[in-house]
N, C-alpha and C positions, 0 to 999 in steps of 0.2 A: 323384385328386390325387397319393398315394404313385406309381404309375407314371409319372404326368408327371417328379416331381420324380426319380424313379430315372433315367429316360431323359437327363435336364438333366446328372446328373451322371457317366454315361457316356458322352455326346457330348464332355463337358471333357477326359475321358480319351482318350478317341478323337482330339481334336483336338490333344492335346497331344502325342503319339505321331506325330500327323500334320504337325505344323509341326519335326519330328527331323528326319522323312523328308524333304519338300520342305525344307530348308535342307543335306540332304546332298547328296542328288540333285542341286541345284544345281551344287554345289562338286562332285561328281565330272562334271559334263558340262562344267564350265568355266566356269559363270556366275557370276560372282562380286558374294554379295550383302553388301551395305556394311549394311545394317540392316535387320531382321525384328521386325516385331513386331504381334500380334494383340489385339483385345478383340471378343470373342465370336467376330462372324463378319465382322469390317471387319479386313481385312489390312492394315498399312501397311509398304511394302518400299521398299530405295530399292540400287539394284545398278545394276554398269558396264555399257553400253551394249554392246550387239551389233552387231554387223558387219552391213551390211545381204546382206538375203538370205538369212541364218539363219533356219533352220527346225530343227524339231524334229521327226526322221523314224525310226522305228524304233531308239528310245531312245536315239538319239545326235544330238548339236549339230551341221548339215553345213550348207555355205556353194555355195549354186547360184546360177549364172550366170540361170538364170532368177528365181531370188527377187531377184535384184538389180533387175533389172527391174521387177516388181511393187512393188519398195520406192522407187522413182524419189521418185515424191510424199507417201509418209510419213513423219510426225515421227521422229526417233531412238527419242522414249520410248515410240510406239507398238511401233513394230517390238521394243523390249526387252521391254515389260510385256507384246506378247502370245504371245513367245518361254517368258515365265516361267509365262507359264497351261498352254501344253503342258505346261511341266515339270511344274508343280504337280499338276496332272488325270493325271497319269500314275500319281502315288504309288496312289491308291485311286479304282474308279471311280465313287464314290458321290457325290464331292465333284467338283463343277461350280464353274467360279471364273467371274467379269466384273470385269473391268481397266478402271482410270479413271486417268487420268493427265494433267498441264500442258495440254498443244498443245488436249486436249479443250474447253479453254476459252480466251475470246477475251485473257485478261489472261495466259496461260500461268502459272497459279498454280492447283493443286490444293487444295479446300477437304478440311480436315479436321477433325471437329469445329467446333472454334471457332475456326480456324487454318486461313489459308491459306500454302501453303508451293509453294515450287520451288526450281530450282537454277542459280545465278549464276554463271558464270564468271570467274574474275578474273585477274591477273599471276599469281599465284602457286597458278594452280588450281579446281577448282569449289569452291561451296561451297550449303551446304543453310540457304535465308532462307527466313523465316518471319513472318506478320502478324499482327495480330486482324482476324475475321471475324465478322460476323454475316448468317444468313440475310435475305431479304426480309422473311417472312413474320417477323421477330421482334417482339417488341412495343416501338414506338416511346419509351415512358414507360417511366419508371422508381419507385423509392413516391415516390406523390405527396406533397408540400409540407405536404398536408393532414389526411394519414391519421394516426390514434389515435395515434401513435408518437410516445415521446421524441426532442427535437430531437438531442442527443446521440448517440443509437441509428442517427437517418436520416443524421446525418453521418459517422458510422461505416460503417456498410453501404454510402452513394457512394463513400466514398474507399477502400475494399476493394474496389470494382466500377472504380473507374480507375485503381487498383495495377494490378489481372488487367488491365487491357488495356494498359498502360506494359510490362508482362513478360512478353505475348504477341506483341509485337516485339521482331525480334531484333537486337542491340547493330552490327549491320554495316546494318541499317536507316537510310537519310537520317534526322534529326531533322526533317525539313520532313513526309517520312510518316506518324510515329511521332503530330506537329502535326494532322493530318487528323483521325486517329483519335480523339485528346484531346476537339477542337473541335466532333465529330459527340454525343461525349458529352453536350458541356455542351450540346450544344442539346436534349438529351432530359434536362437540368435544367432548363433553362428551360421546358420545355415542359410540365416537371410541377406547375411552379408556383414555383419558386424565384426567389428575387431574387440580384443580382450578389451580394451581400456571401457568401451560402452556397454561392454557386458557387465565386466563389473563394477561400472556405475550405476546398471538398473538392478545390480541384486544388491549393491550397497543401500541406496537408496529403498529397496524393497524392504530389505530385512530392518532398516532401524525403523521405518514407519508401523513395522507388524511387532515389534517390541514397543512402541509406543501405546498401540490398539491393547497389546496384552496388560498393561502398566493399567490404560487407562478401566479398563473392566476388573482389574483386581483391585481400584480403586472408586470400583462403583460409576464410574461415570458413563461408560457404557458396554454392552457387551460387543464380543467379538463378533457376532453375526448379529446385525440390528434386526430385530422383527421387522412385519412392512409399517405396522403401528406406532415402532418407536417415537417416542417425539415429534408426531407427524406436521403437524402444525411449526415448531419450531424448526426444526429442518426445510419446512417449506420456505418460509421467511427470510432463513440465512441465505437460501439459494438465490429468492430475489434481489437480496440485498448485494448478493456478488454480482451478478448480472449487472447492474450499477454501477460499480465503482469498482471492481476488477483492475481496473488500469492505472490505477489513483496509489496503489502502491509504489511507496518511494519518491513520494512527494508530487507525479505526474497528472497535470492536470485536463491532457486532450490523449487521444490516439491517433496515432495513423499508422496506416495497413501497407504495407509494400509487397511484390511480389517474391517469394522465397528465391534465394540463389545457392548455390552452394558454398557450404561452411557461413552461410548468411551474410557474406561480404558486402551485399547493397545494403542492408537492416543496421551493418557496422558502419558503413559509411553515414548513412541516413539521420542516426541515433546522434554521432560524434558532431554533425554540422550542427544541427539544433541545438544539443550543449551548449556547441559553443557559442551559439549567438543567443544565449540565453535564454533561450523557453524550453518550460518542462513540458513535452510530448514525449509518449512512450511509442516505441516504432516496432513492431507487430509484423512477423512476416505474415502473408498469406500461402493456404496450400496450393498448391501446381494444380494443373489438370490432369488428371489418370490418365495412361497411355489408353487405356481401352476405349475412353470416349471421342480418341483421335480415330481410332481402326475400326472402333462399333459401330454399328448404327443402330440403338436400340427399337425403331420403325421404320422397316424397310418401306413401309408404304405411306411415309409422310408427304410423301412428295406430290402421289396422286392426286387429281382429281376427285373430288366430293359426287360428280355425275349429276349435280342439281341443276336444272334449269337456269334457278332463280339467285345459284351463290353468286354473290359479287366476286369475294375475293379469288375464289378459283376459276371464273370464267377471263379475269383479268388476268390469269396467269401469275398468280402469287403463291409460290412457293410454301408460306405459312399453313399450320393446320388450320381450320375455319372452323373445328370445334372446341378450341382450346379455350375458355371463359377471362376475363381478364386482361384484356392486350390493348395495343397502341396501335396504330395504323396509319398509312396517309392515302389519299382520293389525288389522283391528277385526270386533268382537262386531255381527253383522247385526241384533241385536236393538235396537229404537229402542226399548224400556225400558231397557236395560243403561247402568247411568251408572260401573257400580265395576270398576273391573279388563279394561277391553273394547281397548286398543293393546298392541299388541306390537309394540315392534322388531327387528328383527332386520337380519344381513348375512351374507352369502354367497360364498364364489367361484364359484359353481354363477349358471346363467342365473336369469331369474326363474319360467319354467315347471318344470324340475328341481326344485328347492326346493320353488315351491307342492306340487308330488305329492305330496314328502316330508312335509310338511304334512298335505296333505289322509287320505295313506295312513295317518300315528299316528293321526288325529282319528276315519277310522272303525274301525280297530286297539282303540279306546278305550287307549293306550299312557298311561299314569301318567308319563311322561317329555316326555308333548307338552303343552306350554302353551296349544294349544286344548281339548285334555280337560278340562285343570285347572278351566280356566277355567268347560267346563259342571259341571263336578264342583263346585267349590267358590260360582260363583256360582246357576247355575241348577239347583241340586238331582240335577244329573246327565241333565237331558235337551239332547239332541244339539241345538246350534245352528248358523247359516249363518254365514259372514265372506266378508270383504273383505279384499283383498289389491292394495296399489300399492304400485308399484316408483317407489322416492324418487329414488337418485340412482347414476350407472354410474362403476367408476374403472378401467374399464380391468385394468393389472397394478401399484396402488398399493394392495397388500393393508395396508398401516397406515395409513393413512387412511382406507381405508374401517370397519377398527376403529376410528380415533378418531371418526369420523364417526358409529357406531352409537353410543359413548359419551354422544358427545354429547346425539344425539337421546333415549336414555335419560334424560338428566340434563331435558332442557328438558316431559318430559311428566311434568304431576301425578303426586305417588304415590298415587291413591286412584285413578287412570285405568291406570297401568300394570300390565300384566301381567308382564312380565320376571320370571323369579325373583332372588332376592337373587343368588347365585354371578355373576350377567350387569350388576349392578352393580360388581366389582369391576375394573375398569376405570381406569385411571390418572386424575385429573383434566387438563384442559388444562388449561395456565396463561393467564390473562386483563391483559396488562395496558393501561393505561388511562393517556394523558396531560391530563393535566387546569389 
């Protein structure tokens, strides 16, 4: 993995060295390119046209009476872009290019991404127009009507999904075009389940937001398509600054999250009780669960056995992955006499089999610091007993929660059943509160 990712990062170098080269090389042979620009290994150039019959012959740009010929029947942008591949292929011979260009397709519009683009001629010169595009293969729907989600949240996410396509046509685009594109939308509203009223609430809402964008960059403030540079810094800031205080709109000074219902009925009930007993909380539905994660099983083989000798948690019959990093777990006393002092919780940044070792290694150590020693020492007179060991719950990299989360589980098990020493009590309490 470390050489893959070394290689990843000297090819960038290499590349970027490599696109000096090919953008000089150009300008000294005389091709003059209008716009360069790369993401990974997809080139997008856009440069003046060549004289037919150029070729690129012994590092120099020369114009034959016999290429002129051969060029009889080829588009312009052929004969450019594949004038530009000798150039390119010439800087290093390890890089091999293949040129896609307009005439290559039957609408003379070159797909990019999510953009198809070409170049229009007018009074006053060419100029470089641009559309929204979608593949074939894309998927017809969009979130359904249906799905766990606040109504709020899905009309959010449509009308950000027909902004990006309102400013992925470009301003010299027919408005009858621009209409196509809209109209394909809303039929992948309706088709997700939506009724007229939300459909056009998410193009009303669409359209005056993309007349405001338009306002705002005919007024300098900024352009319709932001560069990635734009006000990079300020932009960043603003974002942290909402992440903050997000919820503090309209005077609200806490949040609380409820689980989504339909038409949001628990979020109206919720909202209205706290009104009225006086505290500003803003009541926030949460999203559902996707039906796929009920019918999927993204690991069919979580369930397995690790096959190690030495895993605690899988020789103990625990369900949990034991390579997962980051978890909570509890230890019980194998002994079905043991009624006093037989859980132990615990948590970890370590996997669950790493940990079990460490476990297992003080317990036969007889280590005065291990709470399974303790445990034989003080309950069973000192002879050595079996445990159990399952893995509760995985957080990922949310190392205080997973602290509050052992707290927790400490607090909710009897104290004449836990093992935990006192020091693994001090733990902050949660605060609990309760509308009643």
């Amino acid at each position: 993995m470390e050489l893959m990712e070394l290689t990843g990062e000297v090819a960038q170098i290499f590349m970027s060295w490599w696109d000096i080269q090919v953008r000089s090389r150009c300008r000294e042979k005389g091709m003059e390119v209008k716009l360069y620009g790369r993401y990974v290994d997809d080139i997008n150039t856009l440069t003046k046209k060549v004289q037919r019959g150029t070729r690129f012959i012994n590092d120099e740009l020369i114009t034959t009476e016999n290429g002129r010929v051969e060029d009889i029947s080829k588009d312009d942008d052929e004969i450019t872009m594949t004038t530009f591949k000798d150039i390119a292929e010439s800087v290093h011979n390890s890089i091999k290019l293949k040129v896609d260009y307009p005439s290559n397709y039957n609408d003379s519009k070159i797909p990019i991404l999510d953009l198809k683009v070409w170049v229009e001629e007018t009074c006053n010169g060419a100029r470089v127009m641009y559309e929204h595009y979608e593949k074939d293969i894309s998927s017809k729907q969009v979130i359904h009507a249906k799905s766990a989600v606040p109504t709020k949240t899905k009309i959010t996410i449509l009308t950000q999904e027909m902004l990006r396509i309102l400013t992925h046509c470009s301003p010299h685009l027919p408005w009858e075009r621009v209409c196509e594109h809209i109209n394909q939308f809303m039929k992948k509203l309706q088709f997700s389940g939506y009724n007229k009223g939300c459909r056009y609430s998410v193009a009303d809402s669409a359209l005056k937001a993309f007349e405001k964008i338009k306002q705002q960059a005919l007024d300098g403030e900024r352009p319709i398509n932001r560069p990635r540079g734009w006000m990079r810094q300020e932009r960043r800031l603003q974002s942290q600054e909402k992440k903050k205080d997000w919820y503090k709109r309209g005077g609200f000074e806490s949040v609380l999250f409820v689980p989504g219902t339909p038409n949001g009925e628990l979020k109206r009930m919720c909202q209205k009780t706290i009104l009225d007993n006086g505290f500003m909380i803003k009541v926030v539905e949460k999203n559902g669960t996707k039906l796929k994660h009920f019918l999927q099983k993204s690991n069919p083989f979580s369930g397995d056995r690790c096959n190690r000798n030495d895993c605690f948690p899988c020789n103990s019959g625990s369900k949990g992955n034991c390579q997962k990093e980051s978890i909570t777990y509890k230890i019980k006393c194998g002994n079905e006499m043991c009624e006093q002092h037989n859980i132990y919780n615990g948590e970890t940044s370590y996997n669950g089999y790493t940990r079990g070792k460490e476990h297992l290694d003080d317990l036969r150590r007889k280590n005065p610091k291990c709470a399974l020693w303790r445990h034989c020492l003080e309950i069973h007179k000192g002879e050595p007993q079996t445990f159990e060991m399952k893995i509760e719950q995985h957080f990922k990299n949310d190392a205080m929660l997973r602290q509050v989360s052992e707290a927790v589980n400490i607090a909710n098990t009897p104290t004449v059943s836990i093992m935990n020493t006192r020091s693994e009590w001090n733990m902050p309490r949660v605060p609990h509160a309760q509308i009643t």
